[in-house]
N, C-alpha and C positions, 0 to 999 in steps of 0.2 A: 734813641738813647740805648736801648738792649746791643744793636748793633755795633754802636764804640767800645761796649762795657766788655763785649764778643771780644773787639778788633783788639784789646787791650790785654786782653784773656791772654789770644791768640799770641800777641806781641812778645808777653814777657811768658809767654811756655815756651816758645822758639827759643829767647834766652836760658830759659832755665835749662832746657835741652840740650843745647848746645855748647854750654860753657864753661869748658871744662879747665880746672886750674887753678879756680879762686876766681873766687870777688872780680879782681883786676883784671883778670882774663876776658871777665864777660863784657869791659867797659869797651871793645870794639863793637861788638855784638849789642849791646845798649845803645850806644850810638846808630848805630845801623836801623835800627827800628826804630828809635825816638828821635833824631833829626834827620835821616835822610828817605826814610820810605814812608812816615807819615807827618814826619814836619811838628811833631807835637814841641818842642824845643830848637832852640837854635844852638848853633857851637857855644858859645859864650855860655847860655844859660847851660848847655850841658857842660860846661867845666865846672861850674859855680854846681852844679849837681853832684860832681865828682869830689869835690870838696867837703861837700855838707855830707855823703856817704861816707866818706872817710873820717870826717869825724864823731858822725855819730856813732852807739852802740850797734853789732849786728855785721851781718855780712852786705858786702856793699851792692852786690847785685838785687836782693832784698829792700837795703834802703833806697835804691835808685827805682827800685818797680813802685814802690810804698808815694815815693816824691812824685813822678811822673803820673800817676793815677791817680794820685790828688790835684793835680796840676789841670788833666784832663777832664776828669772826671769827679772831683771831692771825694766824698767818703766812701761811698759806692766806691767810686772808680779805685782808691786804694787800697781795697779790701778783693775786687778783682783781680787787682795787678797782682796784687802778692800773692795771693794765689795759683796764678799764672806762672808765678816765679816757681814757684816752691813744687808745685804738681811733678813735675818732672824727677826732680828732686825724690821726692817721696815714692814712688814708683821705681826707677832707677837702681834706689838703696835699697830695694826691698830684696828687685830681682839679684844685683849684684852681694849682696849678702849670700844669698842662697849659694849661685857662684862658685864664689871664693870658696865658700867652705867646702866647697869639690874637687875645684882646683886649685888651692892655693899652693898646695908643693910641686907643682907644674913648669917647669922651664921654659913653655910656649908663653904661660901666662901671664910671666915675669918679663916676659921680653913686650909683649903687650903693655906693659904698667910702664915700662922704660923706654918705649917710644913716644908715650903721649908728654912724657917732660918738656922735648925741645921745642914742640907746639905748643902747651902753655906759656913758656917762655915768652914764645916767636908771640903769642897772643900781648902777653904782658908790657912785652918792649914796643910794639904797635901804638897800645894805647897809651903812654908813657910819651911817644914820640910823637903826638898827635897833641898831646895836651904841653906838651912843653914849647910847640910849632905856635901854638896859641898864646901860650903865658910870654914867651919873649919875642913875639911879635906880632899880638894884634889879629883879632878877626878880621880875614880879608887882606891881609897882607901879604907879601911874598916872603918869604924864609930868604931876609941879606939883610947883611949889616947894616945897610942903610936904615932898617926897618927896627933894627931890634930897639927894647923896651931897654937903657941901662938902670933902670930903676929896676925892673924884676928880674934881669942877669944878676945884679949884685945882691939879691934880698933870695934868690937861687944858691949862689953859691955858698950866702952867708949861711942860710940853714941848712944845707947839707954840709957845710962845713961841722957846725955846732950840734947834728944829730950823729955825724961819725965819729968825733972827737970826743965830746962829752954824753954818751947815750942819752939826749936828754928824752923827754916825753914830746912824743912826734905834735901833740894836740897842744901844748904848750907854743913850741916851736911855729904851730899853723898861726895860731893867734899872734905871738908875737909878730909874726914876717908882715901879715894881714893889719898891724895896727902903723907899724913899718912903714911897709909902702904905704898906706893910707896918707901918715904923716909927711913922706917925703913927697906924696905928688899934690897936697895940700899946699908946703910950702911951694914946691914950684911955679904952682899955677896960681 
């Protein structure tokens, strides 16, 4: 038990370490460690992870370390995870504060802060494209049309349509699409 609580420690300090960008940045990086190097999730269940981050309060790398460490390990294990998350974090800010305040009029320093964008980015659009690969076509399937979901292309397009058109409330818009498709693959099947 000490050992997973460790591996779990370990797991989401690597993310917290590494994540730089936001929340969304880290969900390659969450993935990496929670379905492919120790299996604690699958794809599926980490998208349904990705979801449930997104709409709860908090930053999502946080609530993904909180979920996973419950999942693995209950209460213990979610009080580790987050932990794990946040350590880096808190350390990090501490040194970088000091920092800045040294060199923040620095033109080296500035070009530092303005390299790391297109990598967040490049992080962002990664996991974006991984979870859309999923949402309209299925765990385990191949990315072709033959494959795609037209129940979640159209229930896609329709709330991105209605979150850029009418700014509505993204968490509205989740439930809505999510009661949606529920109903339309109810009727089908």
């Amino acid at each position: 038990m000490l050992n997973m609580m460790w591996t779990l420690y370990e797991a989401f300090f690597q993310v917290g370490l590494f994540a730089f960008g936001g929340g969304l940045a880290a969900l390659p990086l969450i993935r990496e460690q929670v379905v492919v190097i120790h299996g604690w999730l699958d794809m599926a269940t980490f998208t349904d992870l990705v979801t449930i981050a997104e709409m709860t309060p908090g930053p999502i790398a946080l609530n993904a370390s909180t979920f996973v460490g419950t999942r693995v390990g209950g209460l213990p294990g979610a009080v580790i995870a987050t932990l794990g998350c946040i350590t880096p974090s808190l350390i990090i800010v501490l040194i970088l504060a000091r920092i800045y305040q040294q060199w923040k009029d620095k033109p080296a320093f500035q070009g530092v802060l303005s390299g790391l964008r297109p990598a967040a980015v490049a992080l962002i659009a990664s996991a974006g494209l991984s979870i859309a690969i999923l949402a309209f076509f299925g765990p385990g399937n191949a990315a072709s049309l033959q494959n795609l979901d037209p129940v979640a292309a159209g229930c896609f397009v329709v709330a991105l349509f209605v979150l850029r058109k009418w700014k509505t409330s993204p968490i509205l818009v989740m439930i809505s699409t999510g009661v949606v498709w529920a109903g339309i693959n109810y009727l089908i099947k």
